[in-house]
Structures are given as structure tokens and as C-alpha cells.
N, C-alpha and C positions, 0 to 999 in steps of 0.2 A: 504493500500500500504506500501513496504518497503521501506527504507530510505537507505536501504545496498544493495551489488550488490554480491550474490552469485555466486560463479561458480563450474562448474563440474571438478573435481579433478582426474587427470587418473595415476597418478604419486603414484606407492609402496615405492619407497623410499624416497616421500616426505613425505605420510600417516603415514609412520613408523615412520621415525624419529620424526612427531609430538606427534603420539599415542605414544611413547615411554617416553613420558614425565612423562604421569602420568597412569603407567602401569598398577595398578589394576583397576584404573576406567574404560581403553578401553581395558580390556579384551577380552571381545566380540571382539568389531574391527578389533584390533590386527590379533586375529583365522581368519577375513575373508580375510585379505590379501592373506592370502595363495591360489594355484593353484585351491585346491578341494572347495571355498566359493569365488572365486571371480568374477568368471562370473554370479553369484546372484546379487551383491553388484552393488549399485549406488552411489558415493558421492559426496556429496557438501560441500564446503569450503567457509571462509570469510579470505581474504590478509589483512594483514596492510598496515601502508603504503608506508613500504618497497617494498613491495610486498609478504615478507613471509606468510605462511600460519598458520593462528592464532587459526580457531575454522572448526568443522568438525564433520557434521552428514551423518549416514549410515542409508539409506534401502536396507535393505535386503530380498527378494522374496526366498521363500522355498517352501516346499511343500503345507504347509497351511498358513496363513495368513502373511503378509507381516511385519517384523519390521522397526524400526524406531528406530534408537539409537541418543540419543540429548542430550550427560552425556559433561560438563562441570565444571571441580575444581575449576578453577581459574575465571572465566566471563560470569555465567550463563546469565545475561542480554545480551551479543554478539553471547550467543547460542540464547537466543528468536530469537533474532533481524533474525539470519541465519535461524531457522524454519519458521519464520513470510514468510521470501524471499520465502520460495521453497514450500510452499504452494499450488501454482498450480500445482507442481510436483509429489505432494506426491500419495499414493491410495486413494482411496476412503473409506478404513478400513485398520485400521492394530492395530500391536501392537504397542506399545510408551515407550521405558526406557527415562525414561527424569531426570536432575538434576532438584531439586526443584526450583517449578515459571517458570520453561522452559516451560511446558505445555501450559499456560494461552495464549501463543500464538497461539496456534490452533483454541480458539473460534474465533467467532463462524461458523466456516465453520465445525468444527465436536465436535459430543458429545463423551464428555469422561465418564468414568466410568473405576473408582479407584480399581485398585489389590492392594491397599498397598503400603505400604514401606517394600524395599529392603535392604538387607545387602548384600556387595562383601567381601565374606572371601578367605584370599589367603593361601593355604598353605607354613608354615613358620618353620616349627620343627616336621617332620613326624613319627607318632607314628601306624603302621600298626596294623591292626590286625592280626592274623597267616593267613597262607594260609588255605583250606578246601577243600579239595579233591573232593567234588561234584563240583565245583563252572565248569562253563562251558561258554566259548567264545561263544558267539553270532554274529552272522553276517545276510546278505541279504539270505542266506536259511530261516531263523528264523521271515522275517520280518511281516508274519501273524502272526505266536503266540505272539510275541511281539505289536505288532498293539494292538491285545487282549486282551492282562494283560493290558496296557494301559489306552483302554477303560473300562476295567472294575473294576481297581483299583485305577488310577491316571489320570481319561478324560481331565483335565485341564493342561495336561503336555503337552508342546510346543515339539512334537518327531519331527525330519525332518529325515525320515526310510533312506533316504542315508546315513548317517553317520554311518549305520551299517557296512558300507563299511571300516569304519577307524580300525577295526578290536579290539575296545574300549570297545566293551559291554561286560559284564560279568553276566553271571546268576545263578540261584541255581533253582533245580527243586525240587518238593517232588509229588511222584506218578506217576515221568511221567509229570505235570505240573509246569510251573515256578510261582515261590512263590516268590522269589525276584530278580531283575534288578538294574544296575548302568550302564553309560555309557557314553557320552558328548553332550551336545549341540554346543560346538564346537573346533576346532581341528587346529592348523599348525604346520604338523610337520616343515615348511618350518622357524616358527617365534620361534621354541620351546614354543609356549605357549597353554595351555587348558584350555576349561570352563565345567568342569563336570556338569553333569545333568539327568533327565531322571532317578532319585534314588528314587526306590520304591519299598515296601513291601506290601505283599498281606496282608490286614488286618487279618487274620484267624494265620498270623505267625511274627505278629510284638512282639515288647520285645525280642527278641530272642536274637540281636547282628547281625541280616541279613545284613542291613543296612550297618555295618562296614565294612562287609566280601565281600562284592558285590564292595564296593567302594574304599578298600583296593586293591583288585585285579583291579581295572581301575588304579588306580594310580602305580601298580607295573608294567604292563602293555605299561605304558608310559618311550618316552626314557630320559634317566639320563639328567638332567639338564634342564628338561621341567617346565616354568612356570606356577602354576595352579591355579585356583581359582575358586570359584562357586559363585552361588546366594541361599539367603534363607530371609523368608517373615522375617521380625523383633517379628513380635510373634509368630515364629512358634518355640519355646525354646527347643524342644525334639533335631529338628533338628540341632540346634546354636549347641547342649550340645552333639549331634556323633560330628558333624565336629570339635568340636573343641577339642574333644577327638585325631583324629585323626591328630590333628597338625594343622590346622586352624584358622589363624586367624584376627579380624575383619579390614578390611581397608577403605572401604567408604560404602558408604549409596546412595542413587535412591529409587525414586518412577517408580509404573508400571502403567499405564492407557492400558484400550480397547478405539481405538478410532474410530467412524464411523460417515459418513455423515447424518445429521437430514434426 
């Protein structure tokens, strides 16, 4: 049982000005205020005893598996304590960004299994690659071949195919086939802020510089003043070593868990 009394939070301008605190860590968040991610989104909150709103996690329902965002900077213990609460709430599987130790509150009502440690790199000093004349806007016409290259180059990539609606993807084909993608996990034009994602090259054409070109053109794409940031696993160093090429760079740190009911 919890000892705290969460509640459901309906309020954009109280969410923001919270998540505004510490911007790169609720990146994510942030994007789901907006119009096009908010009728997904659930949230619960813990007040002081003001009554102000102190701490604040997000599930999020998309197309496939449900998140669960639990990032805390400042009182990872009063995030437990707020997971511990909403526990009857939560799915029955999802996914879990948690600040570290936030997790341990789910047992044992569900088993986790560890993706790693996360890096949030924001960009901070943007060094583009050139433009490339093949590169080619992607959208909901496109959302089979893309589904595709997905599944057959990057199956473990979290797509939600609506977002091809943001009009964000950008690709490179060779044959007639796309060989490399870039595009967002998620999006408000409403908060100015983005979570690039969904950045991947066909094995058969990686080393090239695709990578750059694909993700250069998402970020040109976005409008002026827009905050960005992405996620990359902590060993995955190829990818540390584009983004950071491209002006990226590192701000906080999360772990990832699969979590589901034994």
C-alpha cells in the first residue's frame, strides 16, 4: 500500500510549467502536451503541501505498447512513492523510462527486464550536414514501406506510424528502396519542443554518413526555435559520436525497462 495520495492531473498549464523545470529530462512529456499526443496521455501527480504540484508521471497508449514515463532530477524517492500509488492504474505491460531506483517500485506486481541505460542528448551548437538531393519527405502514403525497413532493419524501434502525419520523416532510397530513415518519436509544434527518433540505416549502407543526412534534414525541417533532443543507449558510441557531430549534446541519463505482469 501507498502512504501518498496521487491524483489525476488535467491541467496543460500546470504540467508545463512543472515539466519546464527541468526541460531535457521531460522531453518526452513536454511533446505530449500538445493537441496531436494528448488525448493518449494519462497523468498522475503528487501536491505538496501547498498544494502545488511536485512530481508527475505519464502513460502514454500508442499504437503498440503503452509507456510509462517516471524521470525525476531532483526526488527520485517521491517518484517511487507516486509509481508505488498508481499501481493499480497502470497496464498490465508497457514500457518504463524510469530515473534510477524509481523502478524497484513496481515489484513485484510486474517483471522487468532491463534495455539499458539511456543518454538524453539535446541539441546545443548545430553543425548540419549538407542537404542531398535524393533525400525525400515521408508521410502516411509511405506508412507500409516504412512499417518495412523497420521491421527488417530496426524491429526494436518504438514507430507510432501516426507521427508520419507530422510531416518529420525524411528518407533516402537506393533502387527504388529506402536505405535510410530519420524522423520523431515525438513532436509539439504547440510547446516548440522535439524528441527525434526512429534513425536508421539499412545495414548493406551504413559508414556512408546516411545517418547524418537523414537527420540533418529532420532537424532543418523543424521550425526555428524548436527544442530538440533525442535518446541513445550509453554504449551505443557510433551513435553518441553522429549526434554529437551534429551538435549534441549530453544532459541527463535514465534507465529503460520492459515491464509485464508475472
Amino acid at each position: 500500500m501507498s502512504d501518498v495520495d496521487a491524483v489525476n492531473v488535467h491541467s496543460r498549464e500546470e504540467l508545463a510549467e512543472l515539466l519546464s523545470r527541468e526541460p531535457a529530462l521531460h522531453l518526452y512529456a513536454r511533446c505530449d502536451l500538445d493537441d496531436r499526443a494528448w488525448e493518449r496521455t494519462t497523468w498522475y501527480g503528487l501536491r505538496d503541501a501547498s498544494g502545488a504540484l511536485e512530481q508527475v508521471a505519464l502513460v502514454y497508449r500508442g499504437d503498440r505498447a503503452p509507456f510509462v514515463l517516471a524521470l525525476s532530477g531532483d526526488a527520485p524517492p517521491r517518484m517511487a512513492a507516486l509509481l508505488t500509488a498508481i499501481t493499480p492504474s497502470l497496464p498490465r505491460s508497457f514500457h518504463l523510462q524510469a530515473s534510477p531506483g524509481v523502478e524497484r517500485a513496481l515489484a513485484p506486481s510486474w517483471a522487468l527486464t532491463s534495455r539499458g541505460a539511456y543518454l538524453r542528448l539535446m541539441l546545443a551548437e548545430p553543425n548540419l550536414a549538407a542537404p542531398h538531393p535524393d533525400l525525400v519527405p515521408l508521410g502516411p502514403a509511405d506508412r507500409a514501406e516504412v512499417q518495412a525497413f523497420y521491421q527488417a532493419v530496426y524491429p526494436e524501434n518504438f514507430f507510432d506510424p501516426w507521427l508520419l502525419s507530422t510531416g518529420l520523416f525524411r528518407g533516402l532510397r537506393r533502387d527504388g528502396a529506402l536505405i535510410a530513415v530519420a524522423g520523431v518519436h515525438a513532436w509539439s509544434p504547440m510547446y516548440r519542443v522535439a524528441a527525434l527518433g526512429s534513425i536508421a540505416t539499412h545495414p548493406d549502407a551504413r559508414g556512408q554518413g546516411l545517418g547524418a543526412l537523414t537527420t540533418s534534414a529532420v532537424l532543418r525541417a523543424l521550425p526555428t526555435g524548436t527544442s530538440v533532443g533525442l535518446n541513445v543507449h550509453e554504449q551505443n558510441t557510433v551513435a553518441k559520436r553522429l549526434y554529437e557531430r551534429l551538435g549534441f549534446r549530453e544532459a541527463t541519463r535514465y534507465g529503460e525497462w520492459s515491464a509485464a505482469t508475472p
